[in-house]
BAFI-3210 file (N, C-alpha, C; in Angstrom, 3 decimals, decimal comma, padded with zeros to 6 digits):
// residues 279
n [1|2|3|4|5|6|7|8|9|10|11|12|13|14|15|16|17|18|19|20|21|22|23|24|25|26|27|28|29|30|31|32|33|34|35|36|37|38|39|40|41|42|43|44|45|46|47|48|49|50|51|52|53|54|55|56|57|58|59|60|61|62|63|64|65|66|67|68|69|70|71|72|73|74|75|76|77|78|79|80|81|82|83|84|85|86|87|88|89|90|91|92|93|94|95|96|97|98|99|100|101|102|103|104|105|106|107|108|109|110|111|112|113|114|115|116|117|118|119|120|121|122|123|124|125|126|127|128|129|130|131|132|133|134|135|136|137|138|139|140|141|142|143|144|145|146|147|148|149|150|151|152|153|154|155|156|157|158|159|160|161|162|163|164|165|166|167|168|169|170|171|172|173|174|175|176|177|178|179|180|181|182|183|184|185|186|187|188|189|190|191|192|193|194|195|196|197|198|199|200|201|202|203|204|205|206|207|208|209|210|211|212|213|214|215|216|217|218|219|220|221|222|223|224|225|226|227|228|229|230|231|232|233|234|235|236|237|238|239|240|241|242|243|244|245|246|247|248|249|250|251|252|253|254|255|256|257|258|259|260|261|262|263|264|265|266|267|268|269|270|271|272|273|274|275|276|277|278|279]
n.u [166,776|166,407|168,126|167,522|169,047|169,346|169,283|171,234|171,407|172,364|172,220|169,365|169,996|172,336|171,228|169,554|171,365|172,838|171,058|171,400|173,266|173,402|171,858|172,937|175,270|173,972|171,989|168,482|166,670|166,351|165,745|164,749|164,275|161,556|161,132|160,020|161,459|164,466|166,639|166,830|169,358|170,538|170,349|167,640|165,821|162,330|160,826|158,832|159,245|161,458|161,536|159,840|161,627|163,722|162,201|162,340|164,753|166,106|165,479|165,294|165,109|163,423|161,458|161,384|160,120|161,503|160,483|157,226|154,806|151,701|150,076|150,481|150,034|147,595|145,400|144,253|145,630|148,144|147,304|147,073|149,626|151,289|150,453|150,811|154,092|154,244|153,269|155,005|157,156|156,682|155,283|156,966|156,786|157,032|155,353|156,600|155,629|154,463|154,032|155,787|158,112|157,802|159,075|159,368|159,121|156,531|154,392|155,410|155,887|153,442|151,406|150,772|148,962|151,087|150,868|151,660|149,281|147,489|148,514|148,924|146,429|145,506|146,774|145,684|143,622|144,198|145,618|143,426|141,870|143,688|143,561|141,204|140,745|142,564|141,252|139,711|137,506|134,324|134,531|133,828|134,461|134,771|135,989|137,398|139,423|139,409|137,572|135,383|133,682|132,242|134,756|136,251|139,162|141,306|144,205|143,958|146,653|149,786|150,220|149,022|147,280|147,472|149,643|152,640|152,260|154,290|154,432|155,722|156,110|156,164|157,251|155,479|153,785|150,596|148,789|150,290|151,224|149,032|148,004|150,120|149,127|147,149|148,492|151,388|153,633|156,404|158,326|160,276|160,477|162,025|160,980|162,019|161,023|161,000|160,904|163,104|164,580|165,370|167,669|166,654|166,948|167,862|166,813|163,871|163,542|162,816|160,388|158,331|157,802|156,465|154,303|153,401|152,685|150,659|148,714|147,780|145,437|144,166|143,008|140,328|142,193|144,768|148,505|149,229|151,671|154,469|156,474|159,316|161,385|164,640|166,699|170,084|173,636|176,185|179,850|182,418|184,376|183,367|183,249|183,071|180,510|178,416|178,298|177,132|174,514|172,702|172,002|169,647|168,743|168,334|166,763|164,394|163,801|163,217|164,200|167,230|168,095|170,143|171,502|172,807|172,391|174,033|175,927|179,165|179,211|179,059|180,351|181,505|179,378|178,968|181,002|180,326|177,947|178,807|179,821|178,101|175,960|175,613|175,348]
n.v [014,048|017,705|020,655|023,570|026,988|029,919|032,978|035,372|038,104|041,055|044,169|044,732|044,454|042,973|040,887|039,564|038,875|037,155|035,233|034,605|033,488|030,954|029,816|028,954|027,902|025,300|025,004|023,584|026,129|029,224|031,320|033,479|035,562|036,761|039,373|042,369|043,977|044,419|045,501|047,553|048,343|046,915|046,366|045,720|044,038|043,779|041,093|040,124|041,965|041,193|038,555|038,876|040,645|038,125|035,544|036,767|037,242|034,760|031,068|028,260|027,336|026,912|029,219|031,404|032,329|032,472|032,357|032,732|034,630|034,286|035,398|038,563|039,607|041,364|038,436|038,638|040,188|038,886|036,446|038,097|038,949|036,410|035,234|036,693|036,356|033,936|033,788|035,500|033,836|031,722|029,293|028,895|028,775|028,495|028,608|028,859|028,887|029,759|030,570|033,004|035,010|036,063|038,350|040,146|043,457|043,862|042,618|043,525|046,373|047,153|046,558|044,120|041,682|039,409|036,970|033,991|031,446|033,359|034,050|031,852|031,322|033,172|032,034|030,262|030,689|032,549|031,030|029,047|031,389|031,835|029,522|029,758|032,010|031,697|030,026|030,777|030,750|032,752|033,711|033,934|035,178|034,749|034,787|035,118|037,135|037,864|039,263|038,578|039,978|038,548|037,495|037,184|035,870|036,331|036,253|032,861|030,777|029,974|027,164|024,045|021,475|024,048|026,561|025,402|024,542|025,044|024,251|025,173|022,729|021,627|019,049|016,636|018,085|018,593|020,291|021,632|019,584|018,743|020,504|020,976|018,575|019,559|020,662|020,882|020,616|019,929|022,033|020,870|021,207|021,184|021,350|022,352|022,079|024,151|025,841|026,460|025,919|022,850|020,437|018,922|015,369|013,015|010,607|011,791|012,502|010,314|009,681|011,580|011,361|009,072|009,581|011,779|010,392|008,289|009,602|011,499|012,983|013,385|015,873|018,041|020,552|020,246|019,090|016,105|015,328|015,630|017,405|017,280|019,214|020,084|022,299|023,822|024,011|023,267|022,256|023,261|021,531|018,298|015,621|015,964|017,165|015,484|013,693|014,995|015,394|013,080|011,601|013,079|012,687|009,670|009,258|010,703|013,151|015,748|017,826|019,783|022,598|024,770|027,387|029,638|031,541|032,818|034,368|036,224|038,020|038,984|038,218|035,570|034,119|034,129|032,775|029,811|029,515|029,427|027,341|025,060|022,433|020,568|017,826]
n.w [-143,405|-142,978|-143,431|-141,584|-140,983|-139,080|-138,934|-136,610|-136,562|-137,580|-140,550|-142,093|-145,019|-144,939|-143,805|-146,214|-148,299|-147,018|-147,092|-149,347|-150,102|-147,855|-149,410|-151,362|-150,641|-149,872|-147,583|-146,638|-145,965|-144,962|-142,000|-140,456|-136,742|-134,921|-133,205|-131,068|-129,111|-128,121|-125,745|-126,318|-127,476|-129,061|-132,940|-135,049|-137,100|-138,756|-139,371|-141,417|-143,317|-143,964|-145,037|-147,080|-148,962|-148,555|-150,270|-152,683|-153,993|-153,164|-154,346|-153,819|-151,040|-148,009|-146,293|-143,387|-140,140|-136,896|-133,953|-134,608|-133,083|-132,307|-130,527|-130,156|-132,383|-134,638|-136,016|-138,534|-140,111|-139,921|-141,278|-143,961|-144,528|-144,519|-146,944|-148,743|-148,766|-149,128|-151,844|-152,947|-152,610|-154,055|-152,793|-150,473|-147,292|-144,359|-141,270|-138,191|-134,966|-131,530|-127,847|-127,783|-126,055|-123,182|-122,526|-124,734|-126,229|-127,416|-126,122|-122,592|-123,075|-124,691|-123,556|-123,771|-122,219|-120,717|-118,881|-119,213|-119,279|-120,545|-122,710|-124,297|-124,480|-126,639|-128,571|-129,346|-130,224|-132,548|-134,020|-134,911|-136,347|-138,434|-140,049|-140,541|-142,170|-144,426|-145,820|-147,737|-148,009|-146,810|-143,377|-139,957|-136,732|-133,310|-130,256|-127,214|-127,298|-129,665|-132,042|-135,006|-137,942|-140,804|-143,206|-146,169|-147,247|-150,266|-152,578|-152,217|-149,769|-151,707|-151,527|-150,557|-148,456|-146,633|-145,530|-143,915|-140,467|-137,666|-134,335|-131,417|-129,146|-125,271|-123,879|-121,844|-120,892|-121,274|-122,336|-124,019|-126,148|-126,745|-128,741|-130,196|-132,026|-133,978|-135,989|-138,000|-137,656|-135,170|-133,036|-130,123|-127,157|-123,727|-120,087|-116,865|-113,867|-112,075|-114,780|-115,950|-119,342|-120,792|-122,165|-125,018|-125,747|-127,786|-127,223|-125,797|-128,534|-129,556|-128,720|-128,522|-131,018|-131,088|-129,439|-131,415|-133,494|-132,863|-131,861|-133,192|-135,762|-139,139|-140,538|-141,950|-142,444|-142,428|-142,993|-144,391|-143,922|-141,228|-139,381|-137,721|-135,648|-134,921|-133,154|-132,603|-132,361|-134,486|-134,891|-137,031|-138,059|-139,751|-139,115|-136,016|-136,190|-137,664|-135,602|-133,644|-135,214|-136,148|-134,320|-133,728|-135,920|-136,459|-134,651|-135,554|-136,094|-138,640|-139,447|-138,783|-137,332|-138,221|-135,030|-134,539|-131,297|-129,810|-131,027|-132,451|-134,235|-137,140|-139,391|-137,890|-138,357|-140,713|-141,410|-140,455|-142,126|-145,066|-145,057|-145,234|-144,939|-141,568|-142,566]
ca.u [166,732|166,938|168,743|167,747|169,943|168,453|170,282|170,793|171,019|172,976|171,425|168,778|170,572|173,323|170,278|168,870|172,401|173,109|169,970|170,768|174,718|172,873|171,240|174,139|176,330|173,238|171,439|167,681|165,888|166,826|165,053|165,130|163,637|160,510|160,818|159,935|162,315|165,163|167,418|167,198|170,683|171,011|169,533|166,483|164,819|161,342|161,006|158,282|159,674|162,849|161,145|159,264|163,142|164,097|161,385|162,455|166,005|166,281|164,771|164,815|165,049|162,507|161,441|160,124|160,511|161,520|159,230|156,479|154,100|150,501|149,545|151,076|149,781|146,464|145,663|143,810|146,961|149,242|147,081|147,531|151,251|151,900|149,800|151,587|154,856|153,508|153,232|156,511|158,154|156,132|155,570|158,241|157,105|156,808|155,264|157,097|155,044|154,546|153,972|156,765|159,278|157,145|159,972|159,386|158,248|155,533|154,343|156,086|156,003|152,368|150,233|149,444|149,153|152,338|150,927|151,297|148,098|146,792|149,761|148,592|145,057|145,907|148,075|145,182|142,695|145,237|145,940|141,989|141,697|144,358|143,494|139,956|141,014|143,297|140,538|139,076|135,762|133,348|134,936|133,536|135,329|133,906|136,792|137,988|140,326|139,294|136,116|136,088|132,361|132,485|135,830|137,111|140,431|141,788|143,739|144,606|147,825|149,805|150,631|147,515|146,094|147,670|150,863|152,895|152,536|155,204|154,325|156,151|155,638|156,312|156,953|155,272|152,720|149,066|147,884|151,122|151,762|147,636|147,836|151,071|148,335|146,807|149,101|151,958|155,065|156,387|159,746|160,273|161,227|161,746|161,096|162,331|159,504|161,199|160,972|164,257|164,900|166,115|168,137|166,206|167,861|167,183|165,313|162,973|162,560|161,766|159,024|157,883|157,909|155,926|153,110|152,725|152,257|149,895|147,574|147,495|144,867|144,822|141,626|140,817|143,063|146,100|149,142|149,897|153,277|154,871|157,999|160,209|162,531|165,533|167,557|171,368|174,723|177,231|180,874|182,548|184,541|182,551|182,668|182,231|179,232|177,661|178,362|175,656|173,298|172,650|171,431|168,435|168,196|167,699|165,348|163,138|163,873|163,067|164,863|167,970|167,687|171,453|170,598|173,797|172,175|175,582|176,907|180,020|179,415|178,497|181,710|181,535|178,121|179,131|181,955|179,445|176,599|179,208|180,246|177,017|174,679|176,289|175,763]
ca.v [015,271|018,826|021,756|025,517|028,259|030,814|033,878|035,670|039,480|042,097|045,188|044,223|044,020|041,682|039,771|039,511|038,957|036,326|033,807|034,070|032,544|029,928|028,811|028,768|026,521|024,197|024,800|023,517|026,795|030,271|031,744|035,052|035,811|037,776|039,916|043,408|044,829|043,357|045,603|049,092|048,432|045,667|046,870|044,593|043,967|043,274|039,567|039,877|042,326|040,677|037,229|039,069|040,442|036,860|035,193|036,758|037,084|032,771|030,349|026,935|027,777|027,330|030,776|031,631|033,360|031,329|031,806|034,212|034,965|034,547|035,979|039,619|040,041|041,052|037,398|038,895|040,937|038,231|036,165|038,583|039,199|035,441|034,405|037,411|035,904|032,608|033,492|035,371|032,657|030,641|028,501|028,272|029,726|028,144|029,385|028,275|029,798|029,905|031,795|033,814|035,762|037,155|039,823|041,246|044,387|043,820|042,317|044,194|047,760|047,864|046,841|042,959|040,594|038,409|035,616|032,632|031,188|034,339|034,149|030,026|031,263|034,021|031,609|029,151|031,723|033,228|029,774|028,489|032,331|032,134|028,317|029,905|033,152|031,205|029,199|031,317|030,967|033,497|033,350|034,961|034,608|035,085|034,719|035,529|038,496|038,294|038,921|039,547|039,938|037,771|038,244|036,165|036,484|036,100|035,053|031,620|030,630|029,299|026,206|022,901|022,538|025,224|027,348|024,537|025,487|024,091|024,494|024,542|021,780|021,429|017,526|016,297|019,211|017,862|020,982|022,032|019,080|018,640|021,839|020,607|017,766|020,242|020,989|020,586|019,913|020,121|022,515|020,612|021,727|020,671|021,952|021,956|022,440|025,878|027,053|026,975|024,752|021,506|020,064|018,146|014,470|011,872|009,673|012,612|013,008|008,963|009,264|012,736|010,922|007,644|010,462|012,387|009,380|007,526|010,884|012,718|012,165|014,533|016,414|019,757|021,419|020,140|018,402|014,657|015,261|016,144|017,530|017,575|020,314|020,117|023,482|023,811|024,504|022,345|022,412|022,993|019,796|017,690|014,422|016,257|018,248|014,321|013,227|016,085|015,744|012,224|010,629|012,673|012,068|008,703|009,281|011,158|014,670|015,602|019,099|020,404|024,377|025,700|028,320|030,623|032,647|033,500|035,064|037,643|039,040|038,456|037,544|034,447|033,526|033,905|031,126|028,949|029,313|029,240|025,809|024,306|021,955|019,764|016,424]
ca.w [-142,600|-143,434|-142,428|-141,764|-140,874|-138,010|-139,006|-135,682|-136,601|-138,755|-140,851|-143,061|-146,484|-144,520|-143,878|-147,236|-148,584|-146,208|-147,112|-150,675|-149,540|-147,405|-150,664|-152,334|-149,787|-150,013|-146,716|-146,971|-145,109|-144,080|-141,197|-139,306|-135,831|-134,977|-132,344|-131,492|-128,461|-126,924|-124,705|-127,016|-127,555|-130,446|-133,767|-135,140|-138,542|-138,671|-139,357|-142,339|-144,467|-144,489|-145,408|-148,453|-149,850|-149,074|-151,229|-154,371|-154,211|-153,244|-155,355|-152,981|-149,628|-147,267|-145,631|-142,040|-138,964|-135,620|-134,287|-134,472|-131,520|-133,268|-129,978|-130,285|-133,501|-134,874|-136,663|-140,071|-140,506|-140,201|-142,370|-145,306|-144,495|-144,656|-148,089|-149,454|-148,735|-149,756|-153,197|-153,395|-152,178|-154,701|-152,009|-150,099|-146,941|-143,545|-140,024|-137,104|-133,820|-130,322|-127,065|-127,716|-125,513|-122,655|-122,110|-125,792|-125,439|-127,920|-124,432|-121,411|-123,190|-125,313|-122,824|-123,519|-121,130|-120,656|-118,548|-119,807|-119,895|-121,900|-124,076|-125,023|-124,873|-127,958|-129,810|-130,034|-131,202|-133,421|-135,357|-135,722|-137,087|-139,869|-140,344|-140,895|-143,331|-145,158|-146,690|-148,926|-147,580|-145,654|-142,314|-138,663|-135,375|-131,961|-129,404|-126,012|-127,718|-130,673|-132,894|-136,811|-138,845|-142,041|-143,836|-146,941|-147,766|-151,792|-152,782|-150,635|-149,815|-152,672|-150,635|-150,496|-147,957|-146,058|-145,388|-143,078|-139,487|-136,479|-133,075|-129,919|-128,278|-124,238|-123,856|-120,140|-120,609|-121,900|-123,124|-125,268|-126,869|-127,197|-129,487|-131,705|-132,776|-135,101|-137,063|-139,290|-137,227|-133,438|-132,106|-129,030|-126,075|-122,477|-119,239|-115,411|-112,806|-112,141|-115,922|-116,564|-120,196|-119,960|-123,068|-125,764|-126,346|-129,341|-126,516|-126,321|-129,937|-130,371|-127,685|-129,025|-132,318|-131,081|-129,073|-132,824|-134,455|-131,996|-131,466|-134,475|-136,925|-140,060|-140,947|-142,853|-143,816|-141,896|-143,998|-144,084|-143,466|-140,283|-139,631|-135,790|-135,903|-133,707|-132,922|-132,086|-132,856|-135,083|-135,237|-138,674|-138,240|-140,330|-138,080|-134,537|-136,670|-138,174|-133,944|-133,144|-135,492|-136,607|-133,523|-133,843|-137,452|-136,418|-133,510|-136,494|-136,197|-140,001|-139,485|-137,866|-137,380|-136,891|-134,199|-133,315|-131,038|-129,351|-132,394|-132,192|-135,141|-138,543|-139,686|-137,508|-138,539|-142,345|-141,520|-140,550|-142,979|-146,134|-144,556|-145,434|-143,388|-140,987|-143,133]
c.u [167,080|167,207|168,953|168,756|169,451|169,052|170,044|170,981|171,840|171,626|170,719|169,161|172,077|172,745|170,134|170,180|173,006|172,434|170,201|172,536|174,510|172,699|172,004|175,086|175,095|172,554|169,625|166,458|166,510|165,856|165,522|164,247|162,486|160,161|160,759|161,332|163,236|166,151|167,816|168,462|171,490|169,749|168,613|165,910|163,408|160,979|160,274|158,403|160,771|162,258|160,448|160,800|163,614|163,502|161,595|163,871|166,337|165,065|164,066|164,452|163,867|162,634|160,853|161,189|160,518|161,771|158,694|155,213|152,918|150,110|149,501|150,605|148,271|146,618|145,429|145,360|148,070|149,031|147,263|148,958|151,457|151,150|150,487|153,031|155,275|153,906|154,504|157,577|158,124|155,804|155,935|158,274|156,553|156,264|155,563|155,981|154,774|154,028|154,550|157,125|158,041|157,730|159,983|158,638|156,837|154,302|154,286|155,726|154,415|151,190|149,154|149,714|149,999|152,059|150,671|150,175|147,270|147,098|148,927|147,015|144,795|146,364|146,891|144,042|143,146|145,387|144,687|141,705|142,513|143,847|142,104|140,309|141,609|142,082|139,946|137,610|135,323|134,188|134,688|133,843|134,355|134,556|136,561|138,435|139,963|138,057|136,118|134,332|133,096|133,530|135,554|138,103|140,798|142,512|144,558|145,733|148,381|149,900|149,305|148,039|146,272|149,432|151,472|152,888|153,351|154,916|155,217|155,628|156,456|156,321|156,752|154,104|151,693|148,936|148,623|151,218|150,012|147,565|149,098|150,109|147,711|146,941|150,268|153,615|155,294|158,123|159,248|160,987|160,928|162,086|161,329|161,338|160,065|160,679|161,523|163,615|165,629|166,713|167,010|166,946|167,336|166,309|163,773|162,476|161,856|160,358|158,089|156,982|156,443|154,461|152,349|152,087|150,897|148,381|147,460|146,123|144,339|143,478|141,726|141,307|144,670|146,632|149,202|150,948|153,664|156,173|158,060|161,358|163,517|166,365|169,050|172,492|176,055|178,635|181,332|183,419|183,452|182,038|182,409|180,859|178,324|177,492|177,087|174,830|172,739|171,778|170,105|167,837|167,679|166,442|163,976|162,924|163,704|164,052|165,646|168,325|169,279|171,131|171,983|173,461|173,243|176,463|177,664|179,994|179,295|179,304|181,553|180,283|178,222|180,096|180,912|178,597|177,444|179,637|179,285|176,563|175,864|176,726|175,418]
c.v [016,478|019,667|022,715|025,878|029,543|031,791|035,085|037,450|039,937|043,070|044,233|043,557|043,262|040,625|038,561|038,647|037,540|035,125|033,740|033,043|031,340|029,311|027,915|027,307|025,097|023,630|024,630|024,853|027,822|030,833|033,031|035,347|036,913|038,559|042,085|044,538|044,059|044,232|046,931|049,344|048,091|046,062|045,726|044,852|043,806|042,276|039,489|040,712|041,675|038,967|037,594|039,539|039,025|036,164|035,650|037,452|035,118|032,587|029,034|026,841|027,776|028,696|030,803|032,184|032,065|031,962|033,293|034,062|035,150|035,511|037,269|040,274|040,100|039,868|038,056|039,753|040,122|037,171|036,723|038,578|037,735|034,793|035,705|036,807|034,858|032,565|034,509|034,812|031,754|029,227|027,701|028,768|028,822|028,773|029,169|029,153|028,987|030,466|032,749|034,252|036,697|038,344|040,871|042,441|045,004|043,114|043,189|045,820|048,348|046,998|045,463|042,218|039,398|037,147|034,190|031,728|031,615|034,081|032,620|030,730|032,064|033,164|030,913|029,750|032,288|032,265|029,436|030,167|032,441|030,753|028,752|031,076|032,459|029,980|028,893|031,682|031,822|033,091|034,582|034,467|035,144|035,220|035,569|037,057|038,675|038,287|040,210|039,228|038,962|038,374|036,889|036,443|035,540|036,906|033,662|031,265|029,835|027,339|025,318|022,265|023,782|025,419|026,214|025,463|024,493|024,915|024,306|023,933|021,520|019,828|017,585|018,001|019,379|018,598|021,554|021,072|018,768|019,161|021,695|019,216|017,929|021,063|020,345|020,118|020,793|021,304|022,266|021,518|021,175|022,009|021,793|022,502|024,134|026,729|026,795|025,601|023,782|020,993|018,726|016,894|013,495|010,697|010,310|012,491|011,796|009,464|010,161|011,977|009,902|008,551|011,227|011,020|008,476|008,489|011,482|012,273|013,501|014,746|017,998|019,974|020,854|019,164|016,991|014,529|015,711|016,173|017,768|018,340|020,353|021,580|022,979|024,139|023,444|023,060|022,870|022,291|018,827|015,917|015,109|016,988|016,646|013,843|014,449|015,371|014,280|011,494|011,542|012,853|010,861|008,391|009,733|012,439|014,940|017,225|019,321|021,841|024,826|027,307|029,014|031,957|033,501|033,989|036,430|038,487|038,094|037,604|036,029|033,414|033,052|032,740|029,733|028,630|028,854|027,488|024,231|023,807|020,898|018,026|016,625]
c.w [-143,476|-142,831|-142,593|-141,007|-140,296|-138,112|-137,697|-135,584|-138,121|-139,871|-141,858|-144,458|-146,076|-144,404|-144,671|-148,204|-148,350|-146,689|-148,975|-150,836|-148,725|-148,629|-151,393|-152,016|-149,343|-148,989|-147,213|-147,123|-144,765|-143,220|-140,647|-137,999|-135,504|-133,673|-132,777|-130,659|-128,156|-125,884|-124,974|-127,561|-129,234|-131,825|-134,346|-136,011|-138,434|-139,723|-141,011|-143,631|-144,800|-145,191|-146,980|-149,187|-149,685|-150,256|-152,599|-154,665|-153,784|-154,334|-154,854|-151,610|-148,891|-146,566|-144,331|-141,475|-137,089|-134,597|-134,290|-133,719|-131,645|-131,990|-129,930|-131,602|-133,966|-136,195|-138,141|-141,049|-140,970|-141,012|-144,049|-145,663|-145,110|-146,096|-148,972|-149,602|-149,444|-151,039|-153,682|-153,734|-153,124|-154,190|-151,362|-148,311|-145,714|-142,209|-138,767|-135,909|-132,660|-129,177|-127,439|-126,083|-124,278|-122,492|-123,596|-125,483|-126,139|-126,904|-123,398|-121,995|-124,144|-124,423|-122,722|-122,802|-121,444|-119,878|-119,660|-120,340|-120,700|-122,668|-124,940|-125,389|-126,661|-128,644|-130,245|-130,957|-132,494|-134,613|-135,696|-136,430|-138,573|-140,510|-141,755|-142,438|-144,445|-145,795|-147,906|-148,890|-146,634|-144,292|-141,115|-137,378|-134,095|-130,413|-128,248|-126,372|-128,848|-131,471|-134,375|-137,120|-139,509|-142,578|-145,068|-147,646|-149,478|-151,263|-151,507|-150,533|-151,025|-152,278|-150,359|-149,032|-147,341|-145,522|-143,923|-141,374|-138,236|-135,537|-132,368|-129,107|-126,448|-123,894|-121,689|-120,020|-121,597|-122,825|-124,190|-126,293|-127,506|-128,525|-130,261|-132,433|-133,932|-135,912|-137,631|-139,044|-135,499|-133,534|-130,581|-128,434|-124,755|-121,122|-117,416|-114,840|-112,570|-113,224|-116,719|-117,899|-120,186|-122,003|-123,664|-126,174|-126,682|-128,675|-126,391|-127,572|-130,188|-129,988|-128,171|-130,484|-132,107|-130,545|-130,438|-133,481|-134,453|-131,866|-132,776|-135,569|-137,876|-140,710|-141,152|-143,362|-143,306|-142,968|-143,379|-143,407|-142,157|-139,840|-137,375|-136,432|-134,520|-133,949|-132,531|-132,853|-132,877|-135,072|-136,795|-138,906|-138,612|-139,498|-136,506|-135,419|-137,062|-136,541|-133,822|-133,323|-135,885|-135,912|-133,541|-134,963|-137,284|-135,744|-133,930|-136,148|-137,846|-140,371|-138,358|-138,110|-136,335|-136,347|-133,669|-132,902|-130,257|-130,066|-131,837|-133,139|-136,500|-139,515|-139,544|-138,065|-140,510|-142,486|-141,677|-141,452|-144,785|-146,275|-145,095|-144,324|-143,405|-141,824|-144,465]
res [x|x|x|x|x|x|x|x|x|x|x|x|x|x|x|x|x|x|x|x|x|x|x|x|x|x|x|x|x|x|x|x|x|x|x|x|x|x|x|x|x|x|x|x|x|x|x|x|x|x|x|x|x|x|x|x|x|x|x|x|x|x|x|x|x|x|x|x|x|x|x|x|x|x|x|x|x|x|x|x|x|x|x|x|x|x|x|x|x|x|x|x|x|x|x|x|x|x|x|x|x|x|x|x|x|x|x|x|x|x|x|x|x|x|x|x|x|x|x|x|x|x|x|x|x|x|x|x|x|x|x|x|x|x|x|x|x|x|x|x|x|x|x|x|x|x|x|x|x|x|x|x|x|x|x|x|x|x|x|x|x|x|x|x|x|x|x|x|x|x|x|x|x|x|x|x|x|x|x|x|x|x|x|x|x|x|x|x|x|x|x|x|x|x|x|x|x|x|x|x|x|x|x|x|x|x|x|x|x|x|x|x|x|x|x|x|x|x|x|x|x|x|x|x|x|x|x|x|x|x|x|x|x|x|x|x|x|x|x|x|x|x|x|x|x|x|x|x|x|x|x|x|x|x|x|x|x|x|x|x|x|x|x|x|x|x|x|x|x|x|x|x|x|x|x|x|x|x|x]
***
């Protein structure tokens, strides 16, 4: 197993600062979040410049953003952004994504449609579009939302066959977990018929595990490999922190993503991250 580090705010160069002290205390992955609004209140980086100063201040570190919202974004854009990164990183550079956050106000405040089903319908257009740019070859789209003439983007990601991509996956919902098939790794998640989220546990991840394994079959450009990423928050007692995380090391989680999104302050978050990874 390996284990990122979700850094959950502070000013940019606390950021930047921050993921090169992860490295240090021997976490696998630093990550930063990609949103655009949250409450006008709480100040907010934007996710892909801070991932290009990461990339060449670290050296090992996996890089990404958890997650980022292919839908919200024009795709050709975020294809260049992310093969730029790519080769900063020297490829080191991961793409976690999603619906995203209908309440961002890259959503709610510019005017795009927040239902749900749009939101999935964008994400899927969004990923066969970068899948497609990122090739190198002539590439022309035709979509629902989206339509590009012939493009070909140079140069290609540094990364064979392609820049890793993890989906959110919805377990008990056909068409989410359909759409983590083609690609590169799952962030589960569960859900109550209301909505609300329901806790992810290591019986989940087998079964999750035994559905990837059983369905998947690996063509194009997608990787061999496939990673399960579990989220949450460890102790810094070293045996209640191995009690967490272990059982779904065994269940075949390949990544545990410490996630303190309840952070008081940076302070607290720097305890943690100097601490290292849980095991």
């Amino acid at each position: 197993m390996k284990f990122g580090f979700v850094i959950p705010g502070g000013t940019a160069p606390e950021i930047v600062r921050l993921a090169s002290e992860l490295e240090d205390a021997g976490w696998d992955g630093v990550f930063y979040y990609d949103d655009i609004y949250t409450d006008g209140k709480t100040e907010l980086s934007a996710a892909w410049p801070i991932m290009a100063a990461m990339a060449v201040t670290t050296k090992k570190v996996r890089i990404g953003s958890l997650l980022t919202a292919v839908g919200r974004r024009r795709p050709w854009e975020l294809a260049r952004e992310s093969v730029t990164v790519d080769w900063l990183s020297k490829g080191r550079l991961v793409l976690p994504t999603g619906l995203g956050w209908a309440g961002d106000g890259a959503y709610t405040r510019a005017g795009i449609p927040a239902e749900r089903r749009v939101r999935a319908e964008m994400l899927d257009e969004g990923l066969e579009m970068l899948d497609g740019l990122w090739s190198g070859r002539p590439f022309r789209y035709n979509g629902k939302y989206n339509q590009i003439r012939s493009m070909r983007f140079i140069p290609r990601p540094l990364q064979k066959p392609r820049i890793p991509i993890w989906v959110v996956g919805a377990w008990g919902r056909p068409k989410s977990m359909r759409r983590v098939l083609n690609y590169d790794g799952l962030i589960p998640v569960k859900k109550k018929p209301n909505g609300d989220h329901e806790e992810v546990t290591p019986a989940d991840i087998r079964e999750m595990r035994k559905f990837v394994s059983e369905k998947r079959v690996v063509k194009g450009n997608m990787r061999r490999d496939f990673d399960i990423v579990k989220d949450g928050t460890t102790s810094l007692d070293r045996t209640k922190a191995r009690e967490t995380v272990q059982p779904f090391a065994d269940a075949g989680a390949t990544w545990w993503m410490e996630s303190m999104w309840g952070y008081q302050g940076l302070l607290e978050v720097r305890k943690r991250a100097r601490a290292g990874p849980p095991l």
